[in-house]
PDB file with SEQRES, HELIX, SHEET and CRYST1 records, atoms N, CA, C and O in Angstrom:
SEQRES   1 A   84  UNK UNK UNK UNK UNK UNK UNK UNK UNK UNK UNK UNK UNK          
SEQRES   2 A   84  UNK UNK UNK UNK UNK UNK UNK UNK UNK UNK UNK UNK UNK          
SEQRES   3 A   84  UNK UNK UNK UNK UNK UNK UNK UNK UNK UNK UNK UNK UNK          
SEQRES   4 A   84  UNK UNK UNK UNK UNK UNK UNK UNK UNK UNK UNK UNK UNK          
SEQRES   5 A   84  UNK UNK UNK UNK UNK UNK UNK UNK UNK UNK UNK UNK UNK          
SEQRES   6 A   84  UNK UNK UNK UNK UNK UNK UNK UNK UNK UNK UNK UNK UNK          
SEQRES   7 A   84  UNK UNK UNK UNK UNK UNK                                      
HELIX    1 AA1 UNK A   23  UNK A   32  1                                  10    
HELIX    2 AA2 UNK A   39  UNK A   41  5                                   3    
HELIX    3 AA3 UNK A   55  UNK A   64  1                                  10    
HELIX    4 AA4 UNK A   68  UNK A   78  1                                  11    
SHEET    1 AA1 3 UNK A  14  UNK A  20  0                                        
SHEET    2 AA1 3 UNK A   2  UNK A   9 -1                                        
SHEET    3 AA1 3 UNK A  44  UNK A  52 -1                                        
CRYST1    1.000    1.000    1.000  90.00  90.00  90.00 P 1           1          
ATOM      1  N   UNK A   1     297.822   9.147  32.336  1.00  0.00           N  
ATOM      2  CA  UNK A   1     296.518   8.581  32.010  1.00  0.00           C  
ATOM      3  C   UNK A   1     296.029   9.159  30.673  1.00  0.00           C  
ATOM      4  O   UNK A   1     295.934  10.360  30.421  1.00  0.00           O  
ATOM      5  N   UNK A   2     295.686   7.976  29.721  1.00  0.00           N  
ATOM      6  CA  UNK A   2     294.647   8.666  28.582  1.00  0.00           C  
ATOM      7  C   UNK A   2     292.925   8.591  29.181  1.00  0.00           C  
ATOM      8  O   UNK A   2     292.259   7.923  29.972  1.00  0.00           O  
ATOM      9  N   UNK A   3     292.814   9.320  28.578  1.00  0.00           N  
ATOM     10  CA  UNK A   3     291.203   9.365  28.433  1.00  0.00           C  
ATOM     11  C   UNK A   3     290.015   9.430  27.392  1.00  0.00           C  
ATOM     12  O   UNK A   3     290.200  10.234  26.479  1.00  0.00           O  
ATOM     13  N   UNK A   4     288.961   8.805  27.373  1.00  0.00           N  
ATOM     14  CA  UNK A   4     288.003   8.374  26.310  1.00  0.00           C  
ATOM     15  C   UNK A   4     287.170   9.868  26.775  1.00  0.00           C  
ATOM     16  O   UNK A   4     287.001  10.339  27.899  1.00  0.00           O  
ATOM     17  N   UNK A   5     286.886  10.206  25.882  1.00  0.00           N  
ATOM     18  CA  UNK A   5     285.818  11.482  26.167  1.00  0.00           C  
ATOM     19  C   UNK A   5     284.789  11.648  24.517  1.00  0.00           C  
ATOM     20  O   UNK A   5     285.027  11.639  23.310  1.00  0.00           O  
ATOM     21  N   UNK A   6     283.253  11.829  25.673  1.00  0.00           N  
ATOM     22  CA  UNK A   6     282.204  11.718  24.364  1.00  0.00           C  
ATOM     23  C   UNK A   6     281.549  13.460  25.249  1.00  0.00           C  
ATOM     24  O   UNK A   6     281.321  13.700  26.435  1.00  0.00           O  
ATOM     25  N   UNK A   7     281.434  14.362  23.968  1.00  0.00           N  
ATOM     26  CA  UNK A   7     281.295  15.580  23.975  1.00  0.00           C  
ATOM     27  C   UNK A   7     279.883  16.196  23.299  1.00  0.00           C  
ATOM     28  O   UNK A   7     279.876  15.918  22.099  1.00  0.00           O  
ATOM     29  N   UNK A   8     278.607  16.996  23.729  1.00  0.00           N  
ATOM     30  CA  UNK A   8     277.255  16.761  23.194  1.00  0.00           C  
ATOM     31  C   UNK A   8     277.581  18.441  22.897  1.00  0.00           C  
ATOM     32  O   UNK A   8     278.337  19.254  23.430  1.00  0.00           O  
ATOM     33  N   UNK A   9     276.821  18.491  22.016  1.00  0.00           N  
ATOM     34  CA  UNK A   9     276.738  19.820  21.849  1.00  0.00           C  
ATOM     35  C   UNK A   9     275.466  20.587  22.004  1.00  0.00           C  
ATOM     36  O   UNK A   9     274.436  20.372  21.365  1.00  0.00           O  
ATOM     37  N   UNK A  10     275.689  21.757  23.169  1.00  0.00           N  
ATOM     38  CA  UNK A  10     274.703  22.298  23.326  1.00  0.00           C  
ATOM     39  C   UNK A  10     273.698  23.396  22.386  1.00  0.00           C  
ATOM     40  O   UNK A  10     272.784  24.178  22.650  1.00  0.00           O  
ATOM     41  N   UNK A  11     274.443  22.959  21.138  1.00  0.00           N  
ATOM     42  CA  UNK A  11     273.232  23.489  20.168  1.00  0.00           C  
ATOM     43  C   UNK A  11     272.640  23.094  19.008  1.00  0.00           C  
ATOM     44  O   UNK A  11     271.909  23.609  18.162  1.00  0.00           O  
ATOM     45  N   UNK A  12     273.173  22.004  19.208  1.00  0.00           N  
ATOM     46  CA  UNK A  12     272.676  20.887  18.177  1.00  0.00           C  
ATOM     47  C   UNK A  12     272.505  19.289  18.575  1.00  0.00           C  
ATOM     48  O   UNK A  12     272.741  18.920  19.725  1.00  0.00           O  
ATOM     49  N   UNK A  13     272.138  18.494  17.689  1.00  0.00           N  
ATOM     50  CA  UNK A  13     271.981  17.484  17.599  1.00  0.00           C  
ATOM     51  C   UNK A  13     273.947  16.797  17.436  1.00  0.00           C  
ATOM     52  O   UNK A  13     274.399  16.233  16.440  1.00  0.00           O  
ATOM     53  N   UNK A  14     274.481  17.008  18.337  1.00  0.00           N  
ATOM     54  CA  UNK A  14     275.788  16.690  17.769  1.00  0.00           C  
ATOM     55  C   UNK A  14     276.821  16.067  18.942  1.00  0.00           C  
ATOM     56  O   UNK A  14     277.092  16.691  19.968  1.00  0.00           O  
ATOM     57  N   UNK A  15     277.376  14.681  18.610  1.00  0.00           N  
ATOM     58  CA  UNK A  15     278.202  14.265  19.997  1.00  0.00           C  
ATOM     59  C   UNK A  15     279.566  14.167  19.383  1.00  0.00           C  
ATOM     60  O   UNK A  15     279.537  13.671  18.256  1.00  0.00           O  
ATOM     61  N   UNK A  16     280.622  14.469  19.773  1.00  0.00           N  
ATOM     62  CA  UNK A  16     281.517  13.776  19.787  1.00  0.00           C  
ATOM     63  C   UNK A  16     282.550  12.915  19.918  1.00  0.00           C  
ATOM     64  O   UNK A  16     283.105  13.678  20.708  1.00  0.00           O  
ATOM     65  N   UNK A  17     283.243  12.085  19.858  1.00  0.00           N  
ATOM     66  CA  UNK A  17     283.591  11.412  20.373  1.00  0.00           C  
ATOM     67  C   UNK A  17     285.505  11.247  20.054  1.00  0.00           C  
ATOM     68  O   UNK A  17     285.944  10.945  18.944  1.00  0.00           O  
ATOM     69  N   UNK A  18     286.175  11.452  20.970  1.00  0.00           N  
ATOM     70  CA  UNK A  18     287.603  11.376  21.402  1.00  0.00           C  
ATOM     71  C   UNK A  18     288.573  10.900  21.872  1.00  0.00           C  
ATOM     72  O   UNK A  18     287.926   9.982  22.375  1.00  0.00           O  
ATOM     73  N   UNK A  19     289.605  10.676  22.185  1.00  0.00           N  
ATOM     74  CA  UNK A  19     290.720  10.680  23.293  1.00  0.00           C  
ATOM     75  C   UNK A  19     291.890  11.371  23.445  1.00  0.00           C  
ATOM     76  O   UNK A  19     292.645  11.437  22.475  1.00  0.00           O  
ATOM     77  N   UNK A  20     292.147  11.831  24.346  1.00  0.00           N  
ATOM     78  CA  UNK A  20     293.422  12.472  24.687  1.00  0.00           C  
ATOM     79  C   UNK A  20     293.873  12.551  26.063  1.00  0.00           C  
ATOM     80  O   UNK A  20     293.131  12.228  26.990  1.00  0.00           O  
ATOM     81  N   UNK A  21     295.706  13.194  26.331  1.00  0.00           N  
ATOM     82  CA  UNK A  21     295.935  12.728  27.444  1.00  0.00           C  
ATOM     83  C   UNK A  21     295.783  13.947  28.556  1.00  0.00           C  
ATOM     84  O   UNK A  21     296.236  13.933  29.700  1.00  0.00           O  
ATOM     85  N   UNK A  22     295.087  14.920  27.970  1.00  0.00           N  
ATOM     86  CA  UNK A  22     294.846  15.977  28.618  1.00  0.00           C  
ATOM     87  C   UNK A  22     293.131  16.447  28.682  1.00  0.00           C  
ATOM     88  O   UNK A  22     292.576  17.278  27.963  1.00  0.00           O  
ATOM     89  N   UNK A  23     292.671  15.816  29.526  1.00  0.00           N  
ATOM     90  CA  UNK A  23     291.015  16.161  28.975  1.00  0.00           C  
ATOM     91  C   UNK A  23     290.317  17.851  29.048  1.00  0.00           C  
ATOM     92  O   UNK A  23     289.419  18.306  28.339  1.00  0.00           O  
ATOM     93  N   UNK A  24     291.230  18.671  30.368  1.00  0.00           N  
ATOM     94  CA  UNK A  24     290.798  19.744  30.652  1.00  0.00           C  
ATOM     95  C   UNK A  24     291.283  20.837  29.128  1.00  0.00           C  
ATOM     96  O   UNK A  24     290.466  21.585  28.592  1.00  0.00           O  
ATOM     97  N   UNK A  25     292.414  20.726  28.763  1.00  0.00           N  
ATOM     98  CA  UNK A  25     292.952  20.992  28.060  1.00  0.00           C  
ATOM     99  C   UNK A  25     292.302  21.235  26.515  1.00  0.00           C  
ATOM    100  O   UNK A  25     292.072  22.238  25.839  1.00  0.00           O  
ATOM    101  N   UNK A  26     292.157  20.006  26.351  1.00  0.00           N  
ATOM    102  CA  UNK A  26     291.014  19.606  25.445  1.00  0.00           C  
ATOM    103  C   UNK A  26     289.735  20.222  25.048  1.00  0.00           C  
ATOM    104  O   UNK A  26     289.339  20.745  24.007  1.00  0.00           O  
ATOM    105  N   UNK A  27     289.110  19.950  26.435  1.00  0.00           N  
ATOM    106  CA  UNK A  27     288.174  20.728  26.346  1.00  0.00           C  
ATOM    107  C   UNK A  27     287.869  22.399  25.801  1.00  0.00           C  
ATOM    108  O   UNK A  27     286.964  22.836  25.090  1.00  0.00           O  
ATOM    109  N   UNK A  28     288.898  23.013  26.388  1.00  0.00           N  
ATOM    110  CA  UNK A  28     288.869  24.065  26.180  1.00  0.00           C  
ATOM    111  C   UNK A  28     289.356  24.124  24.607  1.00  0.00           C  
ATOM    112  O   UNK A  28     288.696  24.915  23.932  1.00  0.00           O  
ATOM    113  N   UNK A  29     290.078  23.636  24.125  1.00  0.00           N  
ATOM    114  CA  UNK A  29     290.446  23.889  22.409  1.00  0.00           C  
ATOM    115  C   UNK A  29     288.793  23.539  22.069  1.00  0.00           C  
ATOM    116  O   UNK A  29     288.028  24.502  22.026  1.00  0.00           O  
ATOM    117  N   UNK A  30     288.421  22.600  21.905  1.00  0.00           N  
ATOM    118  CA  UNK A  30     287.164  22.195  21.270  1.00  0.00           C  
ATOM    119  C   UNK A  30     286.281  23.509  21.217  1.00  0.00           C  
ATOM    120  O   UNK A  30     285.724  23.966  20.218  1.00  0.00           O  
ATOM    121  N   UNK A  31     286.268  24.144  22.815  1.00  0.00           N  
ATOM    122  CA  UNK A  31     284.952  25.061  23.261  1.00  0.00           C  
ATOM    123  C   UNK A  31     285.841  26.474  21.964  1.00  0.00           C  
ATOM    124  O   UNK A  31     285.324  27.379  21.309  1.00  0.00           O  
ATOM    125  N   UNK A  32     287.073  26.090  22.077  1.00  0.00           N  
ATOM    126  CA  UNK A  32     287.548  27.780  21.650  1.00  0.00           C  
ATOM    127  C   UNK A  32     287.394  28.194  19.592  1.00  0.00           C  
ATOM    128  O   UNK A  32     287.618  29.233  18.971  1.00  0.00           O  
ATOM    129  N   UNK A  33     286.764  26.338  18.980  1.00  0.00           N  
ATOM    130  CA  UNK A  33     286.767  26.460  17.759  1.00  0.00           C  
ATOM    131  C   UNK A  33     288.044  26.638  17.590  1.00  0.00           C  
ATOM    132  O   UNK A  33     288.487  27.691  17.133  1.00  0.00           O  
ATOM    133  N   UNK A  34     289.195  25.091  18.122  1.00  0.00           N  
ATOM    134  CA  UNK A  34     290.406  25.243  17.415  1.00  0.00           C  
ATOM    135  C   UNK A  34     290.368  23.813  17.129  1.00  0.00           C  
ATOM    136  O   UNK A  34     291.467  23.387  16.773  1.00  0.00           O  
ATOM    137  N   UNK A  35     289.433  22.938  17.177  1.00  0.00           N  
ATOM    138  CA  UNK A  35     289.277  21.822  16.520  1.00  0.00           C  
ATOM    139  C   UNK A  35     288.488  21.700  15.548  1.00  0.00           C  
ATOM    140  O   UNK A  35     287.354  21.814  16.011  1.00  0.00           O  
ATOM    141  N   UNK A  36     288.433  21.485  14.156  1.00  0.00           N  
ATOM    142  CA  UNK A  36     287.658  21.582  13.085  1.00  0.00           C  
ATOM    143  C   UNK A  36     286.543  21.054  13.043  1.00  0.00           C  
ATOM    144  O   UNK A  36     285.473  21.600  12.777  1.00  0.00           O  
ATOM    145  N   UNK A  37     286.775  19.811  13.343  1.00  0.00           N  
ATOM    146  CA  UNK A  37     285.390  18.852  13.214  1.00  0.00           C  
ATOM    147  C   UNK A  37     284.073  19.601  14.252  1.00  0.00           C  
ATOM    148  O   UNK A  37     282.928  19.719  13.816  1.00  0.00           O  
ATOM    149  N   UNK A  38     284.356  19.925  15.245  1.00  0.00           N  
ATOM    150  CA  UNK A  38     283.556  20.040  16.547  1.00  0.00           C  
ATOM    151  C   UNK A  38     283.146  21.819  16.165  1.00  0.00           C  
ATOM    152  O   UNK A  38     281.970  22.009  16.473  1.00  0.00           O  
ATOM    153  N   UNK A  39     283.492  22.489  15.866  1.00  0.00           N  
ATOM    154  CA  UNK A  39     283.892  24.247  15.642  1.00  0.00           C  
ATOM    155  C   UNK A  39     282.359  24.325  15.368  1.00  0.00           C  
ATOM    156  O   UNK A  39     281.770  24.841  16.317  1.00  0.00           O  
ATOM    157  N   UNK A  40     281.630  23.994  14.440  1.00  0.00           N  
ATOM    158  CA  UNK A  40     280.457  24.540  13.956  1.00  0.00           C  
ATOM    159  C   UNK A  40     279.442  24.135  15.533  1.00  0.00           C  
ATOM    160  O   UNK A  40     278.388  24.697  15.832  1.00  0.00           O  
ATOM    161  N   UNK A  41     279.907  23.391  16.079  1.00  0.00           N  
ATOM    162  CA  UNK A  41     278.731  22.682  16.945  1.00  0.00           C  
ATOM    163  C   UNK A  41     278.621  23.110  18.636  1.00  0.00           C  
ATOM    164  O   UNK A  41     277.867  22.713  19.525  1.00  0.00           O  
ATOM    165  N   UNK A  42     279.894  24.245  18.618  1.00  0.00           N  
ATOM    166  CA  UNK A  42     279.874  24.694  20.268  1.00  0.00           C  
ATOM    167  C   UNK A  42     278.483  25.410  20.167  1.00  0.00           C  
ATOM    168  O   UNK A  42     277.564  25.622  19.375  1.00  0.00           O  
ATOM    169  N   UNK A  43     278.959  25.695  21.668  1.00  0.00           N  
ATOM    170  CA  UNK A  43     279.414  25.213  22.595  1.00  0.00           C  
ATOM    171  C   UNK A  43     279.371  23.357  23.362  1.00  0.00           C  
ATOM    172  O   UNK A  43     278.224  22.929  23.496  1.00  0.00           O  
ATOM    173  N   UNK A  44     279.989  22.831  23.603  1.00  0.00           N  
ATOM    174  CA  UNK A  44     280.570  21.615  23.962  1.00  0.00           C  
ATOM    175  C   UNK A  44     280.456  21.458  25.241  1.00  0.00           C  
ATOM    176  O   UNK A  44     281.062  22.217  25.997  1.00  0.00           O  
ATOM    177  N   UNK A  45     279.427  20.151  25.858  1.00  0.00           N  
ATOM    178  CA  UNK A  45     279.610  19.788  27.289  1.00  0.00           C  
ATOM    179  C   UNK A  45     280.454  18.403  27.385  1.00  0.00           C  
ATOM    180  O   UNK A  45     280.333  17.654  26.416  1.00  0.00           O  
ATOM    181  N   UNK A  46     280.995  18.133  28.067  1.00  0.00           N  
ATOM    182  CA  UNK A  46     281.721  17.077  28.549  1.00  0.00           C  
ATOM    183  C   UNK A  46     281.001  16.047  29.138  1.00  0.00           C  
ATOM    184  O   UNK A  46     281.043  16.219  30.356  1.00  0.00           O  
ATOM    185  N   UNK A  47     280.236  14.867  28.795  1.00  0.00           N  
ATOM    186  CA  UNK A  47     279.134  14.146  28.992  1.00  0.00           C  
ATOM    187  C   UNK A  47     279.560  12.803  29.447  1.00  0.00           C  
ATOM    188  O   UNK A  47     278.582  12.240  29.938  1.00  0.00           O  
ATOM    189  N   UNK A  48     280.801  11.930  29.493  1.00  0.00           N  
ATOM    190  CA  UNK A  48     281.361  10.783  29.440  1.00  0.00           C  
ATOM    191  C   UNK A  48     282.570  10.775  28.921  1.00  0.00           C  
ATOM    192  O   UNK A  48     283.027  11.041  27.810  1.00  0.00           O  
ATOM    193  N   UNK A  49     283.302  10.182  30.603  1.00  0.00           N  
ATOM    194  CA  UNK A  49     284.824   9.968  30.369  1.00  0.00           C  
ATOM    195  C   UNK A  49     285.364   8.102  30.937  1.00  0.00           C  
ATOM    196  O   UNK A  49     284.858   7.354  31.773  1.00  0.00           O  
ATOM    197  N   UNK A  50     286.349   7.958  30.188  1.00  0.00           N  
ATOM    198  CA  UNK A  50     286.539   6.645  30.750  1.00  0.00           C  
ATOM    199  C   UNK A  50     288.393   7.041  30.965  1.00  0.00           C  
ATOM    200  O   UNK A  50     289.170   7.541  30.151  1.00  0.00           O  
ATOM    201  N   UNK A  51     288.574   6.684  32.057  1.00  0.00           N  
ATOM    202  CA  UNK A  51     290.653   6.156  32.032  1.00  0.00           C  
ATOM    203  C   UNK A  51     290.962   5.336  31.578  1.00  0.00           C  
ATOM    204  O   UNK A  51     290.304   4.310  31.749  1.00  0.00           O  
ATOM    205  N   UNK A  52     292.210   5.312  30.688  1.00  0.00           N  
ATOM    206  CA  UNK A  52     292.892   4.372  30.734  1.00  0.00           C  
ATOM    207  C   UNK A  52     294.232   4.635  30.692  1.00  0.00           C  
ATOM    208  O   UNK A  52     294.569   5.779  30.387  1.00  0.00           O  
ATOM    209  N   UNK A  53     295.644   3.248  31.102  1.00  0.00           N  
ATOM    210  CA  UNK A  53     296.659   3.588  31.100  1.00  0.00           C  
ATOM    211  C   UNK A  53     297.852   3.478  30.003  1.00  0.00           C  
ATOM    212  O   UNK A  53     299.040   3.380  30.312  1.00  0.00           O  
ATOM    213  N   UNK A  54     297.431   3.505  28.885  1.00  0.00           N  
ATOM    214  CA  UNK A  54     298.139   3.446  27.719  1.00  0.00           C  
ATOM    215  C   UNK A  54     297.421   4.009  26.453  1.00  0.00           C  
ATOM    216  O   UNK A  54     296.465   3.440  25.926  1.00  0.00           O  
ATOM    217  N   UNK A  55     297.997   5.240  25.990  1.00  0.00           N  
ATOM    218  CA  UNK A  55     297.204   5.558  24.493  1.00  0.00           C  
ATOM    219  C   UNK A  55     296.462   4.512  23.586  1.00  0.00           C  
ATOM    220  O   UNK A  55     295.322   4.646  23.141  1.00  0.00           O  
ATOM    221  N   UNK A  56     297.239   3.532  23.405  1.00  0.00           N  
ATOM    222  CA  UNK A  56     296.397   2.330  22.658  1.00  0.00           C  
ATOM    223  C   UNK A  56     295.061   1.966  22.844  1.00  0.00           C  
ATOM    224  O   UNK A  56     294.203   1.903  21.963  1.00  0.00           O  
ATOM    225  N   UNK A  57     294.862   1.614  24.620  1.00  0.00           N  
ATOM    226  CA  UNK A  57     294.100   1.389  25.044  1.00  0.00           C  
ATOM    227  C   UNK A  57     292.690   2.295  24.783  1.00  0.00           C  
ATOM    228  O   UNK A  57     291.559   1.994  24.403  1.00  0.00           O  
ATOM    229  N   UNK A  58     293.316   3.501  25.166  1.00  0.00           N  
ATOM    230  CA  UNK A  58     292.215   4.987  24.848  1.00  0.00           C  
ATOM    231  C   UNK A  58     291.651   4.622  23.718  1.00  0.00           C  
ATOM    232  O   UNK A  58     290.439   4.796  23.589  1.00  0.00           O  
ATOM    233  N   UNK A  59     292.494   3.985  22.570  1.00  0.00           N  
ATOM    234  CA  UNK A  59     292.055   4.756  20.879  1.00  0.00           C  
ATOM    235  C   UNK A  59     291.326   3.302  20.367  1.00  0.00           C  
ATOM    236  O   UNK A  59     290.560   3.161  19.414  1.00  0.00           O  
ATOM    237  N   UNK A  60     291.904   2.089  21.484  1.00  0.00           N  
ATOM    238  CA  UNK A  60     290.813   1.015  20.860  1.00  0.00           C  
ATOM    239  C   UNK A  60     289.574   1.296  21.683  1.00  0.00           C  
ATOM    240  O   UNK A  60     288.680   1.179  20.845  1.00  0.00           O  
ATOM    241  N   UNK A  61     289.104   1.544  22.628  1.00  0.00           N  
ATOM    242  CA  UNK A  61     287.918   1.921  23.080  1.00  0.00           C  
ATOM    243  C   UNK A  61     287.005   2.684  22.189  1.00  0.00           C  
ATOM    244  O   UNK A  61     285.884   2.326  21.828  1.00  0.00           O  
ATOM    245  N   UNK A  62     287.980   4.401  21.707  1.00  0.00           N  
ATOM    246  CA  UNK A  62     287.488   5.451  21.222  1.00  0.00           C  
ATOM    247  C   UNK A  62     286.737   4.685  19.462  1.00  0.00           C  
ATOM    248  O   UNK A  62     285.812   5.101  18.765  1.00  0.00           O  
ATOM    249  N   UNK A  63     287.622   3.518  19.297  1.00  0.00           N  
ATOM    250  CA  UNK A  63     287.437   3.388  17.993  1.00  0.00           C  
ATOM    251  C   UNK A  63     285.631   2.332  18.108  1.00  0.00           C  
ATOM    252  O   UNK A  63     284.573   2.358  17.480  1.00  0.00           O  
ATOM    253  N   UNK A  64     286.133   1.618  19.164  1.00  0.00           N  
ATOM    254  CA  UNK A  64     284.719   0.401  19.384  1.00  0.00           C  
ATOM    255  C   UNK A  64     283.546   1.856  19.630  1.00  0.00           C  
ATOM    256  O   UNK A  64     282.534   1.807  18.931  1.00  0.00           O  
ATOM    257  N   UNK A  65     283.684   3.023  20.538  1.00  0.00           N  
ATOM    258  CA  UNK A  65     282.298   3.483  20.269  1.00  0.00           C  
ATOM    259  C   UNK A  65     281.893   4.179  19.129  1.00  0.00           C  
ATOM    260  O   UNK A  65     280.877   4.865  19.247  1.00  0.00           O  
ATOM    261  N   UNK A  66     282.604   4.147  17.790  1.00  0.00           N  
ATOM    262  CA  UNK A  66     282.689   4.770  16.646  1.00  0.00           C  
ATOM    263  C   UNK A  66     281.926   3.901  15.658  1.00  0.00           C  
ATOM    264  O   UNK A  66     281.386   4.240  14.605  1.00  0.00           O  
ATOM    265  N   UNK A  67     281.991   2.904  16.137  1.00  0.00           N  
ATOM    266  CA  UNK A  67     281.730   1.634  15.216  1.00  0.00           C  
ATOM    267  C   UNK A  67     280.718   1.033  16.062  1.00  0.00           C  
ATOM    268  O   UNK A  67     280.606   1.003  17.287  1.00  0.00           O  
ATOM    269  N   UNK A  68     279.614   0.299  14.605  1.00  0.00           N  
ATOM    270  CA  UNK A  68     278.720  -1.102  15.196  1.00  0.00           C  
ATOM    271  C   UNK A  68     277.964  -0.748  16.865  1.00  0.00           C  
ATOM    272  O   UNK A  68     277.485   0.180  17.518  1.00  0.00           O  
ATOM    273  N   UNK A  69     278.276  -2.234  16.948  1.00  0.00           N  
ATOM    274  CA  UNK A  69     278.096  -2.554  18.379  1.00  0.00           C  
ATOM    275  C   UNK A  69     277.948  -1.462  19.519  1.00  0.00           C  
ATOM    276  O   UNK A  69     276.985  -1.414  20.285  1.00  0.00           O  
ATOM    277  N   UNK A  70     279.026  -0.591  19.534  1.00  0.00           N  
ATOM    278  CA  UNK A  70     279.712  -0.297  20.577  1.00  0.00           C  
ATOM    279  C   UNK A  70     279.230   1.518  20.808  1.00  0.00           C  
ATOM    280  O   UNK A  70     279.075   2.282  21.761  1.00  0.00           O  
ATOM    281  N   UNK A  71     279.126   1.582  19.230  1.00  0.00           N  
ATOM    282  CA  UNK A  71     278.169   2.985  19.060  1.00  0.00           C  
ATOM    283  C   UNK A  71     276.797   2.888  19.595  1.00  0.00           C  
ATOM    284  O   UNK A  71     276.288   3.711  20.356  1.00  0.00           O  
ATOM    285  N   UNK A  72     276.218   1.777  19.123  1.00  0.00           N  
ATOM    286  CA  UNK A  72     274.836   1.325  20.220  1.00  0.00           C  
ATOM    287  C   UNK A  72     274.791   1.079  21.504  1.00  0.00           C  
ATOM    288  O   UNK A  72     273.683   1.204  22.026  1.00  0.00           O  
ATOM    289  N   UNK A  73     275.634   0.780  22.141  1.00  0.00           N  
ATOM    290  CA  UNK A  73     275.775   0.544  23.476  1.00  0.00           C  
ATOM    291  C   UNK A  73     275.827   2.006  24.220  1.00  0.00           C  
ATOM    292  O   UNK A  73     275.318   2.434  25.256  1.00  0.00           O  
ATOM    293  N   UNK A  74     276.774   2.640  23.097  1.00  0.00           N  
ATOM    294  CA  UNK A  74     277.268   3.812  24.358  1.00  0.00           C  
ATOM    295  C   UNK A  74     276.063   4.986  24.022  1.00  0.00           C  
ATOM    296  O   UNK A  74     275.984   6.014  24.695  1.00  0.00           O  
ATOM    297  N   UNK A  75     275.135   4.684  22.881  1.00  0.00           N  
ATOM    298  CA  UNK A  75     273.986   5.289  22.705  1.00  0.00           C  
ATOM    299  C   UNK A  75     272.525   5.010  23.834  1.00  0.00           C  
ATOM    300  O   UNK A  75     271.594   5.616  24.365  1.00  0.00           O  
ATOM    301  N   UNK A  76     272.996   3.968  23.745  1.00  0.00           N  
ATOM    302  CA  UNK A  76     271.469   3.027  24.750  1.00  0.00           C  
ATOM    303  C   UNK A  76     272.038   3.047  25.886  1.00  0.00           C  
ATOM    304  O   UNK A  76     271.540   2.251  26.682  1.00  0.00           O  
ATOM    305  N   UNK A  77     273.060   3.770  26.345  1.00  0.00           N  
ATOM    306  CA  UNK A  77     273.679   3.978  27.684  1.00  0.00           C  
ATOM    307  C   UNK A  77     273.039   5.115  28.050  1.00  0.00           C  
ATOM    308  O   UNK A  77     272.161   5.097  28.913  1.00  0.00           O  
ATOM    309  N   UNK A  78     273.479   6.389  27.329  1.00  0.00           N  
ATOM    310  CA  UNK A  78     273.824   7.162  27.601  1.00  0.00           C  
ATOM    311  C   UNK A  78     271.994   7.980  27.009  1.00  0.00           C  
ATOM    312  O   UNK A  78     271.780   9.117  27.430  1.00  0.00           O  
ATOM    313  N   UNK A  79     271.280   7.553  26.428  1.00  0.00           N  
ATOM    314  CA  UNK A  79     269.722   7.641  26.897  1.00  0.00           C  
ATOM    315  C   UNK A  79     269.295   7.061  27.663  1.00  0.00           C  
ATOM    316  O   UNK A  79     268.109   7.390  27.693  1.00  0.00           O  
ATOM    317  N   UNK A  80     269.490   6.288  28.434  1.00  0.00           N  
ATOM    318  CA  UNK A  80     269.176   5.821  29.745  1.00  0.00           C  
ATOM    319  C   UNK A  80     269.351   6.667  30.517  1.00  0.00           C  
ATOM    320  O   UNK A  80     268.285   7.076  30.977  1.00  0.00           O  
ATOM    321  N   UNK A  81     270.505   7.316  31.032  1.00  0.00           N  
ATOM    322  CA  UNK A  81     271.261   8.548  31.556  1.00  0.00           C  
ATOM    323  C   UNK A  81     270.672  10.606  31.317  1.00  0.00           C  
ATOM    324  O   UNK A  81     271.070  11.641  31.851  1.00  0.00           O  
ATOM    325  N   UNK A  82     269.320  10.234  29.984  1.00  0.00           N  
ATOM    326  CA  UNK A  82     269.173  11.256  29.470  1.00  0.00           C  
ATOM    327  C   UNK A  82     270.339  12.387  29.213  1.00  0.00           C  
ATOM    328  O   UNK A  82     270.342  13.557  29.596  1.00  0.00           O  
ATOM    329  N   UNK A  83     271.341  11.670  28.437  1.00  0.00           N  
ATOM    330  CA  UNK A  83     272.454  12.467  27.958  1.00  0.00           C  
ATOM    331  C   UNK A  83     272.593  12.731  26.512  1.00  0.00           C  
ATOM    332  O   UNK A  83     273.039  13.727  25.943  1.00  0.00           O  
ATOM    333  N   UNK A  84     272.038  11.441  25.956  1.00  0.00           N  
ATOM    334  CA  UNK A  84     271.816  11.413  24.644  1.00  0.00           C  
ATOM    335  C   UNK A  84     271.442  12.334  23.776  1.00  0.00           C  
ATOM    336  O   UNK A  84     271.306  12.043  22.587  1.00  0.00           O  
TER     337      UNK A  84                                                      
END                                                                             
């Protein structure tokens, strides 16, 4: 299984947004500042995950909430949810 994962940071104004086929895994690089982008912004909660069964699948999802539309959706979702 891949997985879509959107990541908030608990000390800033800061989400991220991902996929990979290891989410626990993951997580922990992000929290440990061995991913660049995310490093300034830990600590990192795990806020929204989606499955899917083919990498492709993961990275066209990951890409629609990156973009347009789909960045608004998963924004106006996920303040609904008070996650935002």
């Amino acid at each position: 299984m891949y997985y879509v994962y959107i990541l908030k940071s608990l000390a800033r104004n800061y989400h991220y947004i991902g996929h990979t086929e290891d989410l626990h895994t993951r997580l922990k690089s992000h929290n440990a500042g061995q991913v660049r982008s995310s490093k300034p912004y830990r600590p990192l909660a795990l806020i929204y995950t989606e499955a899917f069964e083919t990498r492709s699948e993961a990275q066209q999802r990951e890409y629609f909430f990156k973009r347009g539309g789909g960045n608004i959706w998963l924004r106006d979702y996920l303040q609904a949810k008070g996650l935002w």
